[in-house]
mmCIF file of the N, C-alpha and C atoms, coordinates in Angstrom:
data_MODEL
# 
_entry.id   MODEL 
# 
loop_
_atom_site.group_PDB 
_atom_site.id 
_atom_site.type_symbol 
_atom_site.label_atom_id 
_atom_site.label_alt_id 
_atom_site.label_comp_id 
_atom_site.label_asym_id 
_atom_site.label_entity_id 
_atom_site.label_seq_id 
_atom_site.pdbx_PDB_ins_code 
_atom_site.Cartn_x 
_atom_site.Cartn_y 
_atom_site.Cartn_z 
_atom_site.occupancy 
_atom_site.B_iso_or_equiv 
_atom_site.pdbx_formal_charge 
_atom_site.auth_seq_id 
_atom_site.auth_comp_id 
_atom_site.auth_asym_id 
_atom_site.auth_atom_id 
_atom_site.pdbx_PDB_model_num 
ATOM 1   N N  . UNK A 1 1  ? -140.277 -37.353 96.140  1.00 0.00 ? 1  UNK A N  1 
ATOM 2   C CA . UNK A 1 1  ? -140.060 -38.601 96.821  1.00 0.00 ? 1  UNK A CA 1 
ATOM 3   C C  . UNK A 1 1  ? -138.705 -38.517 97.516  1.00 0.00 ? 1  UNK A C  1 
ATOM 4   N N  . UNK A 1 2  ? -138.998 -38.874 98.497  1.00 0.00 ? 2  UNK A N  1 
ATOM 5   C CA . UNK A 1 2  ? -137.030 -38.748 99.740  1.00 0.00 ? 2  UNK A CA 1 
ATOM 6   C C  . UNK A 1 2  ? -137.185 -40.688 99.459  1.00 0.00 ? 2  UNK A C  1 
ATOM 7   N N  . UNK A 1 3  ? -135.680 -40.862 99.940  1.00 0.00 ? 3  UNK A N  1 
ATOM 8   C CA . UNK A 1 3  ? -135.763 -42.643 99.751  1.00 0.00 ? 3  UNK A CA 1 
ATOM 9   C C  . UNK A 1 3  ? -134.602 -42.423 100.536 1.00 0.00 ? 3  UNK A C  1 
ATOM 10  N N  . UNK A 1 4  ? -135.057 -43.261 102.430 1.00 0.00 ? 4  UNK A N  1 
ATOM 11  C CA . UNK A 1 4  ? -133.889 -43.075 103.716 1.00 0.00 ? 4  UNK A CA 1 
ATOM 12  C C  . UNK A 1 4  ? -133.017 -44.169 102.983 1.00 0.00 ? 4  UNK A C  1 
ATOM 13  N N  . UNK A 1 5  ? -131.698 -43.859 103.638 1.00 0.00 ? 5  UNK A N  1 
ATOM 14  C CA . UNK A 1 5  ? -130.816 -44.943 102.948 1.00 0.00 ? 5  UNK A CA 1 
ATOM 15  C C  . UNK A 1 5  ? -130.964 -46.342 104.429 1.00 0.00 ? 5  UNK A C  1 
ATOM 16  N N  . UNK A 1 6  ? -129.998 -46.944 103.004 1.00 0.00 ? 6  UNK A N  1 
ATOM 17  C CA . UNK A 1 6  ? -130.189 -48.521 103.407 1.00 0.00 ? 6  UNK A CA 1 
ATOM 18  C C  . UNK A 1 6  ? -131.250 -49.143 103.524 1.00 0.00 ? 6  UNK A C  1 
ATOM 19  N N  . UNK A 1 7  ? -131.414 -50.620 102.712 1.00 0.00 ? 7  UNK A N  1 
ATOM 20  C CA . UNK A 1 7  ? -132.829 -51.322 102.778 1.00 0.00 ? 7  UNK A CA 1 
ATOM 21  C C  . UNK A 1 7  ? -133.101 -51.703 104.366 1.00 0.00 ? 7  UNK A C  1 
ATOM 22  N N  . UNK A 1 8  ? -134.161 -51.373 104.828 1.00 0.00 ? 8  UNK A N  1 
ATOM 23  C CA . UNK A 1 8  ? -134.442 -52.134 106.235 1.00 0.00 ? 8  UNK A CA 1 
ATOM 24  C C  . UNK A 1 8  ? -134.975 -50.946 106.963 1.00 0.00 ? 8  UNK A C  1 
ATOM 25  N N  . UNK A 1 9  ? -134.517 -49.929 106.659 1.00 0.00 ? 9  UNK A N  1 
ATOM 26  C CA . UNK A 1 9  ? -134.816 -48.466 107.464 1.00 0.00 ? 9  UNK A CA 1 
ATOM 27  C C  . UNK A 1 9  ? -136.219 -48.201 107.151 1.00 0.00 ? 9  UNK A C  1 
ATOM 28  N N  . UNK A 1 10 ? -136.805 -47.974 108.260 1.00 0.00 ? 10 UNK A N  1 
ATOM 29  C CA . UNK A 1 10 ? -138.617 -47.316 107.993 1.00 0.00 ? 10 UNK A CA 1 
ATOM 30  C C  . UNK A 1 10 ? -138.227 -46.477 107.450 1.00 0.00 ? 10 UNK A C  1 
ATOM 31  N N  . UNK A 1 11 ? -139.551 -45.886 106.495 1.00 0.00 ? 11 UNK A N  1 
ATOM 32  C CA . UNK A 1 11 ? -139.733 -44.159 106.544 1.00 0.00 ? 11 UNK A CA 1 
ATOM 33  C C  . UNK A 1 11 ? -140.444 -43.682 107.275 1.00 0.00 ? 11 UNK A C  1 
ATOM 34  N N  . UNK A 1 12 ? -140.743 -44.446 108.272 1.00 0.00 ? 12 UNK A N  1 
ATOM 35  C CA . UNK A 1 12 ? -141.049 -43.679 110.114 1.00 0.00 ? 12 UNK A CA 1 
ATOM 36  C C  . UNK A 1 12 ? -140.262 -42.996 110.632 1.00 0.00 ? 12 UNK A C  1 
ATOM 37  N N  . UNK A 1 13 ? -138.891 -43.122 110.307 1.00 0.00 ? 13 UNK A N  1 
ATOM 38  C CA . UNK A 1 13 ? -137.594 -42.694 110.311 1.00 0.00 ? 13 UNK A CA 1 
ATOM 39  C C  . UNK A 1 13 ? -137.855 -40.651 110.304 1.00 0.00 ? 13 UNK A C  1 
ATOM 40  N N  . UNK A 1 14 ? -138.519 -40.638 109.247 1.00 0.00 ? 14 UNK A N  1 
ATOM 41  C CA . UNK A 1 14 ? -138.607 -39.435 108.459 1.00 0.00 ? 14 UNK A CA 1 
ATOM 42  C C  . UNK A 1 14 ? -140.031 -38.549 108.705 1.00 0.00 ? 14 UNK A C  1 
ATOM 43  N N  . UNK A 1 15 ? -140.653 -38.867 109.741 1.00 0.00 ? 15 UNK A N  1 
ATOM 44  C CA . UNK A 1 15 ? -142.421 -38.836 109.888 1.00 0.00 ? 15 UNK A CA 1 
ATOM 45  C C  . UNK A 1 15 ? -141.986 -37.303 110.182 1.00 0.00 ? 15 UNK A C  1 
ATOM 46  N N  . UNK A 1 16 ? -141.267 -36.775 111.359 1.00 0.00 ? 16 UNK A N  1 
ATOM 47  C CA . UNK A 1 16 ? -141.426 -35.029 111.891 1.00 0.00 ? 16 UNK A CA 1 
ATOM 48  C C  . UNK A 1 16 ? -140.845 -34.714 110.858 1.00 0.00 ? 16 UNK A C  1 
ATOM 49  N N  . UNK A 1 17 ? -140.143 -34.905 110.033 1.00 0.00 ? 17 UNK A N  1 
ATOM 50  C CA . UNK A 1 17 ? -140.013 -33.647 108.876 1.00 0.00 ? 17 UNK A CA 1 
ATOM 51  C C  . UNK A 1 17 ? -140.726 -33.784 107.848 1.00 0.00 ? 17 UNK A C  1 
ATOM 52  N N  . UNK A 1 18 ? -141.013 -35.443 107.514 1.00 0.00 ? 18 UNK A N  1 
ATOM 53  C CA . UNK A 1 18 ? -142.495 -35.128 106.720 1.00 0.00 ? 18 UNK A CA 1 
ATOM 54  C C  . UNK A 1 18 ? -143.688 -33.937 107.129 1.00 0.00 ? 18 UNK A C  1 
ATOM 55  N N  . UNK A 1 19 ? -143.978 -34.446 108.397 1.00 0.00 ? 19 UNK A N  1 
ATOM 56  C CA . UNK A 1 19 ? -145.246 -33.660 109.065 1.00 0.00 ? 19 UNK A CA 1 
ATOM 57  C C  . UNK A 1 19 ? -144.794 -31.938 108.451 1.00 0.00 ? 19 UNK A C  1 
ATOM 58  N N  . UNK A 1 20 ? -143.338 -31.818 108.762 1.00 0.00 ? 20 UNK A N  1 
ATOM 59  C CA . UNK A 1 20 ? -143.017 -30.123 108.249 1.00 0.00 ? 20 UNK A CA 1 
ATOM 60  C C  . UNK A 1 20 ? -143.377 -29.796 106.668 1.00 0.00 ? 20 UNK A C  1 
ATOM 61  N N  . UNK A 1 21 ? -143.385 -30.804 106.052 1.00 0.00 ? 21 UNK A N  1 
ATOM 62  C CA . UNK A 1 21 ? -143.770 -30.208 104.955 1.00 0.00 ? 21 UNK A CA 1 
ATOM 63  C C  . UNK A 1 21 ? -144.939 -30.468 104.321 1.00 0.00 ? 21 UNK A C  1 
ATOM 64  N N  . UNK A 1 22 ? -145.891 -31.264 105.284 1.00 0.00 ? 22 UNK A N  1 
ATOM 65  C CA . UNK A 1 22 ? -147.628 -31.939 104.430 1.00 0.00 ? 22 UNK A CA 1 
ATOM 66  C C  . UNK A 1 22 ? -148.296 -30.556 104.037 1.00 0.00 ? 22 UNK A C  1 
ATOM 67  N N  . UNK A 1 23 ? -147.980 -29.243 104.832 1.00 0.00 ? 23 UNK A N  1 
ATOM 68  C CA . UNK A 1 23 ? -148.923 -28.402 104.488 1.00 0.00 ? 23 UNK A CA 1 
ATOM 69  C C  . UNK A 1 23 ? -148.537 -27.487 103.225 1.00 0.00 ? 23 UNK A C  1 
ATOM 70  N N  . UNK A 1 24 ? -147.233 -28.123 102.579 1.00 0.00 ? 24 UNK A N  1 
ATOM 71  C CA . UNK A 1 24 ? -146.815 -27.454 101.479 1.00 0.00 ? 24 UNK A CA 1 
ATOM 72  C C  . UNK A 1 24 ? -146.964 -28.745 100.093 1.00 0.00 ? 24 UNK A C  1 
ATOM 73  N N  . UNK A 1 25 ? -146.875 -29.767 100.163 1.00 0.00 ? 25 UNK A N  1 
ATOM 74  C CA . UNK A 1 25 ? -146.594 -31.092 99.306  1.00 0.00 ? 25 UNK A CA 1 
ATOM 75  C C  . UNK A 1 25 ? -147.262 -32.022 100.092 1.00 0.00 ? 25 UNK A C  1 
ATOM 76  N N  . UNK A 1 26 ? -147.837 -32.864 98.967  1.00 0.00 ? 26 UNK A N  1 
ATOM 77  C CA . UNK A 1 26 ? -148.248 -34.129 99.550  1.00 0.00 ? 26 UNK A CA 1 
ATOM 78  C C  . UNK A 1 26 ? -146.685 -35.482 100.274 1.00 0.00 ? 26 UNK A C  1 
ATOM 79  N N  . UNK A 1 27 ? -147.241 -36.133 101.236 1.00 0.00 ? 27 UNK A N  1 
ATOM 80  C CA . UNK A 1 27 ? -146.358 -36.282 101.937 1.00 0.00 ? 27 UNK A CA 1 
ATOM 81  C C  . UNK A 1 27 ? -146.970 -37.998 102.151 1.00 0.00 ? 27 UNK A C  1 
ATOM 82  N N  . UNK A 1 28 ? -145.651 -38.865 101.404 1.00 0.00 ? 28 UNK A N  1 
ATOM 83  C CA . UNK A 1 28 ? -146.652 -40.559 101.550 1.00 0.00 ? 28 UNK A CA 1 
ATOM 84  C C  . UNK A 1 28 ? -145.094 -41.216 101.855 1.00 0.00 ? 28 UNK A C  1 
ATOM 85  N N  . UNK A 1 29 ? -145.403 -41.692 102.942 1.00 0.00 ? 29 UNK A N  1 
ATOM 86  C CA . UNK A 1 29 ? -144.134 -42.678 103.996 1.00 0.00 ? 29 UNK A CA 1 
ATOM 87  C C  . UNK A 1 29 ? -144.788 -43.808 103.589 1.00 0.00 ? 29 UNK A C  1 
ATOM 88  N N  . UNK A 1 30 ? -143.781 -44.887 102.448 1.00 0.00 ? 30 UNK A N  1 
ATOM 89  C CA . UNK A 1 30 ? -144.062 -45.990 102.074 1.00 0.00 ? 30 UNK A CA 1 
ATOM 90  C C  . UNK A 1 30 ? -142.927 -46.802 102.390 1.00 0.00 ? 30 UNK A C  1 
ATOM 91  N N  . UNK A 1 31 ? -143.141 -48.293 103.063 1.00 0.00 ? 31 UNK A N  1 
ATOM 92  C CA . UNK A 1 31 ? -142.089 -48.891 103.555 1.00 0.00 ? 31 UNK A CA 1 
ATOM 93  C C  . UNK A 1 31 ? -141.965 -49.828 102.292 1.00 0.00 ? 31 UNK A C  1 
ATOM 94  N N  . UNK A 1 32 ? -140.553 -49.945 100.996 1.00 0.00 ? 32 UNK A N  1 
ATOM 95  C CA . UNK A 1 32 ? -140.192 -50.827 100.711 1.00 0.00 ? 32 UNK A CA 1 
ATOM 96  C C  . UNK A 1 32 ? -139.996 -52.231 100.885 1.00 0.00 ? 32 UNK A C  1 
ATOM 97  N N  . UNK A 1 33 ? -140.607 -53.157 100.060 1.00 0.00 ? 33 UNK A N  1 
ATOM 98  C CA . UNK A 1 33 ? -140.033 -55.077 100.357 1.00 0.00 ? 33 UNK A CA 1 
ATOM 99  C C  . UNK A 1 33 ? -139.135 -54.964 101.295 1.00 0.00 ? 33 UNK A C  1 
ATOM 100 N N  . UNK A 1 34 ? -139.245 -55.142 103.203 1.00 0.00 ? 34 UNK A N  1 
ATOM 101 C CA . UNK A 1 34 ? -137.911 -55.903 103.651 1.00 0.00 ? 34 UNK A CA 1 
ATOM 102 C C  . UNK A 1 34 ? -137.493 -54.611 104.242 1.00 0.00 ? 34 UNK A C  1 
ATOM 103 N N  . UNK A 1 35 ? -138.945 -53.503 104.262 1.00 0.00 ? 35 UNK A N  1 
ATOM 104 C CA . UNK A 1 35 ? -137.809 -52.393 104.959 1.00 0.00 ? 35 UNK A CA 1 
ATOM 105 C C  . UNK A 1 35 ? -139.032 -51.923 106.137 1.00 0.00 ? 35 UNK A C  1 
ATOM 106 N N  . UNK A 1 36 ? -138.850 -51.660 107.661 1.00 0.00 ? 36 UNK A N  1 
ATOM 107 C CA . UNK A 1 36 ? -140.103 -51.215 108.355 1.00 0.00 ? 36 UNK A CA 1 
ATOM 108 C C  . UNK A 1 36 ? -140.573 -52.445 108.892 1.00 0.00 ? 36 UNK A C  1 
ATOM 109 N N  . UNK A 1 37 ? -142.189 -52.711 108.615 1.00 0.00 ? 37 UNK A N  1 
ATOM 110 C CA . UNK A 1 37 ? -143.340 -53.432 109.105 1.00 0.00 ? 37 UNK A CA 1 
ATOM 111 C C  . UNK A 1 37 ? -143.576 -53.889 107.687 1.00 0.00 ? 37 UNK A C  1 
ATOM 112 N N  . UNK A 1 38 ? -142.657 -53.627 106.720 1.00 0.00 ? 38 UNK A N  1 
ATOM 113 C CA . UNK A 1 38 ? -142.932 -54.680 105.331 1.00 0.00 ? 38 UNK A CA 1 
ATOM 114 C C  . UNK A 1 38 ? -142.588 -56.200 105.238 1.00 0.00 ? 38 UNK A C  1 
ATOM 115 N N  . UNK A 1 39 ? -143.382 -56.814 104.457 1.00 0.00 ? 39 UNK A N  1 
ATOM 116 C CA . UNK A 1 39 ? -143.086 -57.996 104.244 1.00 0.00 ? 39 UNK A CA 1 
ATOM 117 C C  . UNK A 1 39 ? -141.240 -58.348 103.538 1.00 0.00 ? 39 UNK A C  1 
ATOM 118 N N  . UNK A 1 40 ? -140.632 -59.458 103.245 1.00 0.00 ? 40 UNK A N  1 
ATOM 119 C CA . UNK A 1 40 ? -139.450 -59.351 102.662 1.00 0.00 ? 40 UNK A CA 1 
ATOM 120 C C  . UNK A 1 40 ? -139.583 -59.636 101.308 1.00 0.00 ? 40 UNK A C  1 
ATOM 121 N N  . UNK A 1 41 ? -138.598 -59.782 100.478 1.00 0.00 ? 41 UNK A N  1 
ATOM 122 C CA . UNK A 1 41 ? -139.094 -59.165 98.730  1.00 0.00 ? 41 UNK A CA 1 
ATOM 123 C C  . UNK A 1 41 ? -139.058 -60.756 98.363  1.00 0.00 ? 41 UNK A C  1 
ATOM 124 N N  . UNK A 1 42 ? -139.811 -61.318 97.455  1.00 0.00 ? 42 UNK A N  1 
ATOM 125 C CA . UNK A 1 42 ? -140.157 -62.789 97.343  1.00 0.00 ? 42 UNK A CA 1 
ATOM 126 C C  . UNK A 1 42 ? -138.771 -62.971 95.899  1.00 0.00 ? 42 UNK A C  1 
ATOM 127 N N  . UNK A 1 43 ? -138.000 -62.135 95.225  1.00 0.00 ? 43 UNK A N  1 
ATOM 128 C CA . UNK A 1 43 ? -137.118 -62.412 94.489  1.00 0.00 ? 43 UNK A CA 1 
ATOM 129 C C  . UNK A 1 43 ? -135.858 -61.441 95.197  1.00 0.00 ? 43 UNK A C  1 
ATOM 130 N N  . UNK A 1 44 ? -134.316 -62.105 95.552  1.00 0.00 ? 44 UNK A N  1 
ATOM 131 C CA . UNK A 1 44 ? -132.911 -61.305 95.692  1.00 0.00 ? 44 UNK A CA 1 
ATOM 132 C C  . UNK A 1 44 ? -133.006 -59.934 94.748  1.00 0.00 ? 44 UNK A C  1 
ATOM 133 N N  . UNK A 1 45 ? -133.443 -59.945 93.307  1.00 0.00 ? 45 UNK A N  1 
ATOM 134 C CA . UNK A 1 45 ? -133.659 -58.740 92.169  1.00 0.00 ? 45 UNK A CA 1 
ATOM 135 C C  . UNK A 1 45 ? -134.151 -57.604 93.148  1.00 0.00 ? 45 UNK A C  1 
ATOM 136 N N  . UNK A 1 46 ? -135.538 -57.752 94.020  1.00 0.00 ? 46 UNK A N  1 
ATOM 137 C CA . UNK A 1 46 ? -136.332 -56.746 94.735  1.00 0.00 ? 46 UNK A CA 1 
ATOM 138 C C  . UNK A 1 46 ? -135.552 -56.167 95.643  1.00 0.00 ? 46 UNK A C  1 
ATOM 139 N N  . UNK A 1 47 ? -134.272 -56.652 96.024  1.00 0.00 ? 47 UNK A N  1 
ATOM 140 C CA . UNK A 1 47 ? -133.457 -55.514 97.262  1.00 0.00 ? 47 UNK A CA 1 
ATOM 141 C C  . UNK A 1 47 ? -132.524 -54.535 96.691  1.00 0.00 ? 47 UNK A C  1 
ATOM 142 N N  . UNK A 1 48 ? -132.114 -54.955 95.159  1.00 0.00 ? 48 UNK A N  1 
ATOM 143 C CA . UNK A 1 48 ? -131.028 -53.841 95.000  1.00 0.00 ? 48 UNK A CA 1 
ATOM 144 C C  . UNK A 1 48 ? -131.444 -52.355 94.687  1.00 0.00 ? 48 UNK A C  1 
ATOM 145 N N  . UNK A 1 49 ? -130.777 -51.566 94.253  1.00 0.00 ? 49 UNK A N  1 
ATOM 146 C CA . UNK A 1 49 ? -131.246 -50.066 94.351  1.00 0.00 ? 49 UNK A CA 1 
ATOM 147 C C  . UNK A 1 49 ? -132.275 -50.475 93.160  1.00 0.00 ? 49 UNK A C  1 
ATOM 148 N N  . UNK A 1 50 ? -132.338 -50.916 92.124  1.00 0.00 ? 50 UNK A N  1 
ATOM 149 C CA . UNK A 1 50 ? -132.527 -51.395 90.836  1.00 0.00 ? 50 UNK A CA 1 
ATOM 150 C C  . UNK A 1 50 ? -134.186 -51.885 91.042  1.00 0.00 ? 50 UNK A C  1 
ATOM 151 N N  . UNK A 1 51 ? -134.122 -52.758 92.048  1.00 0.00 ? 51 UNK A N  1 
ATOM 152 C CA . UNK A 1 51 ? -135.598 -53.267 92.166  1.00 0.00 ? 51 UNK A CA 1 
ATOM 153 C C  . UNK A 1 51 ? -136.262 -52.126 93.297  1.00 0.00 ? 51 UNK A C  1 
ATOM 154 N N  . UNK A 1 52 ? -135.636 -51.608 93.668  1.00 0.00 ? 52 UNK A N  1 
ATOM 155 C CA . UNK A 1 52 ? -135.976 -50.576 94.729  1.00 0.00 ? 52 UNK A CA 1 
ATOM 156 C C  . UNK A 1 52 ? -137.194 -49.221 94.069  1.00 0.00 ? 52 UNK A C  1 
ATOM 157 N N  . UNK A 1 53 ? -136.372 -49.061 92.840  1.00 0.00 ? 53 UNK A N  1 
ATOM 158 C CA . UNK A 1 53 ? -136.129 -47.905 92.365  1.00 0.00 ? 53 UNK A CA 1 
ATOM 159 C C  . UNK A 1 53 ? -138.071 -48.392 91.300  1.00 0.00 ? 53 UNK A C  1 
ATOM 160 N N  . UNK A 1 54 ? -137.873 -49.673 90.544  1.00 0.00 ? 54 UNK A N  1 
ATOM 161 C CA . UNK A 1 54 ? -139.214 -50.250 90.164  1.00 0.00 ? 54 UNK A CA 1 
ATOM 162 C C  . UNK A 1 54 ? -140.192 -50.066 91.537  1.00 0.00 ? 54 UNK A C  1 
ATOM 163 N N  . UNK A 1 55 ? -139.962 -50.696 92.706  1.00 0.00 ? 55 UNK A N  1 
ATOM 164 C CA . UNK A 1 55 ? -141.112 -50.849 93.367  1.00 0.00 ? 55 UNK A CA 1 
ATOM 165 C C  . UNK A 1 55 ? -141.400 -49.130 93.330  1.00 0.00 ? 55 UNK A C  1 
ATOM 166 N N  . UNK A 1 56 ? -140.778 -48.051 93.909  1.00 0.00 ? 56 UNK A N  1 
ATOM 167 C CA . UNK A 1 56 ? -141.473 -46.710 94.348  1.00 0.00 ? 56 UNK A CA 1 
ATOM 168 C C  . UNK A 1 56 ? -142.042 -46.508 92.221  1.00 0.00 ? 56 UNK A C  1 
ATOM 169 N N  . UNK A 1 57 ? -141.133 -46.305 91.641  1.00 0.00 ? 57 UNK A N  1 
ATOM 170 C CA . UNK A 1 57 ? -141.991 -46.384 90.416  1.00 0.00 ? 57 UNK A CA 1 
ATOM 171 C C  . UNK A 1 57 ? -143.327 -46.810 90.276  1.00 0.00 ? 57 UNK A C  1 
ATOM 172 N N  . UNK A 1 58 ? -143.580 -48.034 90.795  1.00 0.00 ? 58 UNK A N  1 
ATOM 173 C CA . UNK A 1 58 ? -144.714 -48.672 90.747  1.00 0.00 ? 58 UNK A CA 1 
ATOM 174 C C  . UNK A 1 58 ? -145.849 -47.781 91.549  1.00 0.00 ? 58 UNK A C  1 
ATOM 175 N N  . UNK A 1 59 ? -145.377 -47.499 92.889  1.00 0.00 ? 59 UNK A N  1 
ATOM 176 C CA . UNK A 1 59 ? -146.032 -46.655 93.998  1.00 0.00 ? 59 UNK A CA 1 
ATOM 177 C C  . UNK A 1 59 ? -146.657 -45.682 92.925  1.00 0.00 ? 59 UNK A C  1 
ATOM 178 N N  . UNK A 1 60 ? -145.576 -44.533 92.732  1.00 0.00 ? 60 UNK A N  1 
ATOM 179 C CA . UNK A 1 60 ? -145.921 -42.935 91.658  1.00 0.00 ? 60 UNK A CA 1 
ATOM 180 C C  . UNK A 1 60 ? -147.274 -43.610 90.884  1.00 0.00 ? 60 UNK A C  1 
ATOM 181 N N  . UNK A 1 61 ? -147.217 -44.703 90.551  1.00 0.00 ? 61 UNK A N  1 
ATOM 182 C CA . UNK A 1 61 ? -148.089 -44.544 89.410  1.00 0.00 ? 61 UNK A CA 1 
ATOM 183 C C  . UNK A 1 61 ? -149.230 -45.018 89.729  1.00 0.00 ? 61 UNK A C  1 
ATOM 184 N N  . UNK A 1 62 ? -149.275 -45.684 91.334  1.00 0.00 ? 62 UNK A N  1 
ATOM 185 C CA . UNK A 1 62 ? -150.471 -46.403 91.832  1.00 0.00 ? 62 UNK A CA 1 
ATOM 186 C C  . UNK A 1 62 ? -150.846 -45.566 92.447  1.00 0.00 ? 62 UNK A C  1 
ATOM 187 N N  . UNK A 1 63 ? -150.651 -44.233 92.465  1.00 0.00 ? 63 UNK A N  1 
ATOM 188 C CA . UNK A 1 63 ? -151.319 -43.039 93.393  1.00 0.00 ? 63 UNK A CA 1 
ATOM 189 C C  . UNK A 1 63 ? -151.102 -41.819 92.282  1.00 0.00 ? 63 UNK A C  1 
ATOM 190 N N  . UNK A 1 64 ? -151.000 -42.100 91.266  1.00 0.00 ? 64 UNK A N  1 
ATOM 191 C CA . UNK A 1 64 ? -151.636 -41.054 90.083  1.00 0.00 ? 64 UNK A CA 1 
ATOM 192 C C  . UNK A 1 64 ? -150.844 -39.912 90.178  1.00 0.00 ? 64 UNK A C  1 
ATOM 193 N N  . UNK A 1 65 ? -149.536 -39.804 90.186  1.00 0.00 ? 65 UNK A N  1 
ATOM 194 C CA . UNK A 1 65 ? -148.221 -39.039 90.232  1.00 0.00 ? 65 UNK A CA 1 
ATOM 195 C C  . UNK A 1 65 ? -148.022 -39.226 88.816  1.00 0.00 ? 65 UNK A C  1 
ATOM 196 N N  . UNK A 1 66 ? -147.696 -38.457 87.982  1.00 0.00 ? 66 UNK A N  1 
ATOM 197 C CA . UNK A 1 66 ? -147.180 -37.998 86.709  1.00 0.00 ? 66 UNK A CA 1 
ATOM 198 C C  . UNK A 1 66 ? -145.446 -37.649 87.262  1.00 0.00 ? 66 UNK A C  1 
ATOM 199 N N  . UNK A 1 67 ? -145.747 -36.350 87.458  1.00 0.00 ? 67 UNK A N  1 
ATOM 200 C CA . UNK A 1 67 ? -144.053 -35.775 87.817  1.00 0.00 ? 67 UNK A CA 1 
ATOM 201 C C  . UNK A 1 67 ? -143.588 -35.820 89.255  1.00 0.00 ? 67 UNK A C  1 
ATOM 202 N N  . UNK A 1 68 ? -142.539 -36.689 89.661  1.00 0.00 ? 68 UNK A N  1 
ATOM 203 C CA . UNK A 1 68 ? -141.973 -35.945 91.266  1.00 0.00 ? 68 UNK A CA 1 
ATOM 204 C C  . UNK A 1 68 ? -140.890 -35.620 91.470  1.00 0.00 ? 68 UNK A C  1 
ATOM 205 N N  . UNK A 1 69 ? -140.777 -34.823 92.577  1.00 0.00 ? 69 UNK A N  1 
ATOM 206 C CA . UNK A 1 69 ? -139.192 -34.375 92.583  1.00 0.00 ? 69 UNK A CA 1 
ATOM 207 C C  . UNK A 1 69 ? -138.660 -35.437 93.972  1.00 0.00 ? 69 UNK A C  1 
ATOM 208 N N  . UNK A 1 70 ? -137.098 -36.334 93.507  1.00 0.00 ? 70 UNK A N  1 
ATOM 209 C CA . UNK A 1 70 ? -136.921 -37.325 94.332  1.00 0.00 ? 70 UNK A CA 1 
ATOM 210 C C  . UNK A 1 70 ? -135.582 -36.815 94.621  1.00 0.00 ? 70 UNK A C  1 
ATOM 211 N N  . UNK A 1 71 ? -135.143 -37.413 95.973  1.00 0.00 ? 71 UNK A N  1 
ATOM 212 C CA . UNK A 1 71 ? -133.716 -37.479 97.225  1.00 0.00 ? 71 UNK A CA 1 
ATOM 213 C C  . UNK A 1 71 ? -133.745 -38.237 97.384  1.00 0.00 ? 71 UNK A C  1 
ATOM 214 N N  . UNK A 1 72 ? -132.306 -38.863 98.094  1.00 0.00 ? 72 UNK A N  1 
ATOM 215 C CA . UNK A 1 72 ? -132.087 -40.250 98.723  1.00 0.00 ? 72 UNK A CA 1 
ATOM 216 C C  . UNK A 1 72 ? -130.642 -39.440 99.463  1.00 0.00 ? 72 UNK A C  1 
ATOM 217 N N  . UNK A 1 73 ? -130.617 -40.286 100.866 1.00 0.00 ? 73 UNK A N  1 
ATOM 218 C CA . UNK A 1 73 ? -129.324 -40.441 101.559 1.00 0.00 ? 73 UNK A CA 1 
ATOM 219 C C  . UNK A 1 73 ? -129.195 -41.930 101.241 1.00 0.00 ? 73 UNK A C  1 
ATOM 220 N N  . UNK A 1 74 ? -127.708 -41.841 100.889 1.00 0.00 ? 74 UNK A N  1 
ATOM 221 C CA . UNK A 1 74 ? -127.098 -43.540 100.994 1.00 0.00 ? 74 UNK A CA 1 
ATOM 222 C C  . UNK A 1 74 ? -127.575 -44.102 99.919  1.00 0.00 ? 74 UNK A C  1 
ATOM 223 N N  . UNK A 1 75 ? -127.678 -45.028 100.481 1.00 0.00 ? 75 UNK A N  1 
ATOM 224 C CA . UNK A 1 75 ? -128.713 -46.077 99.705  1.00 0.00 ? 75 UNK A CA 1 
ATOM 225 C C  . UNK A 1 75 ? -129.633 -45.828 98.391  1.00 0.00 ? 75 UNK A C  1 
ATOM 226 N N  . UNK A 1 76 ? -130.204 -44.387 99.300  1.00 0.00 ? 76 UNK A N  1 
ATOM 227 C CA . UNK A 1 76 ? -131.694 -43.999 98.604  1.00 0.00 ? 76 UNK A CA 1 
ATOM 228 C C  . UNK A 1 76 ? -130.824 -42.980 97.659  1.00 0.00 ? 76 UNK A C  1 
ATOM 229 N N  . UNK A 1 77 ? -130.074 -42.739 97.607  1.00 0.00 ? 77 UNK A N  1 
ATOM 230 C CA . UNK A 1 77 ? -129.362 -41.804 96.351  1.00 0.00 ? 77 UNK A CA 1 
ATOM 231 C C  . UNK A 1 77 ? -129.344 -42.970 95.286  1.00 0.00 ? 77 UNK A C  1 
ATOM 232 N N  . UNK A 1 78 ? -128.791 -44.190 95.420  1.00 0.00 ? 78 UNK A N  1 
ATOM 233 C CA . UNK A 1 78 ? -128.595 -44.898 94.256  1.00 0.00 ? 78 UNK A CA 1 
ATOM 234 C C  . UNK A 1 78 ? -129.975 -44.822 93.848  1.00 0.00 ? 78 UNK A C  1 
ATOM 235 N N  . UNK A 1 79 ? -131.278 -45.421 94.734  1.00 0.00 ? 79 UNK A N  1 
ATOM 236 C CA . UNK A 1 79 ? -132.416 -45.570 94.224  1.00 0.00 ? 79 UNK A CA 1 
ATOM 237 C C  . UNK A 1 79 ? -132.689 -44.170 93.114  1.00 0.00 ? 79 UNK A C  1 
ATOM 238 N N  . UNK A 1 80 ? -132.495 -43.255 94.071  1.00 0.00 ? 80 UNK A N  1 
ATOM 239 C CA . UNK A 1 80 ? -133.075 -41.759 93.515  1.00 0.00 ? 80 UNK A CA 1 
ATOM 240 C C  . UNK A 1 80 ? -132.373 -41.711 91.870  1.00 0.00 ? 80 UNK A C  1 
# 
């Protein structure tokens, strides 16, 4: 999992170097509460790295991920 820094940033941001690596790893650009073409997070808790870090948690496990290996610039380091 990569996590672009700062809340608000797509991970459209990140699509051509995703594309570089789909044929080695699965490759899923998910826009966080309040970040992209997402809706905004219905509790203040959902923006910090903290609620950040639950929602992609939530993701891993709603797409049947056991183990991943995660990055972050900025932002997405705290998440990571």
């Amino acid at each position: 999992m990569y996590f672009q820094g700062g809340p608000g940033f797509s991970a459209s941001l990140v699509r051509d170097e995703a594309e570089l690596l789909a044929d080695r790893v699965a490759v899923h650009l998910i826009d966080p509460h309040g970040s992209g073409g997402s809706t905004p997070p219905t509790a203040p808790a959902q923006s910090d790295h903290v609620g950040h870090a639950r929602f992609y948690d939530a993701v891993r496990r709603a797409l049947g991920l056991e183990r991943v290996s995660i990055m972050g610039i900025s932002f997405g380091s705290l998440v990571a």
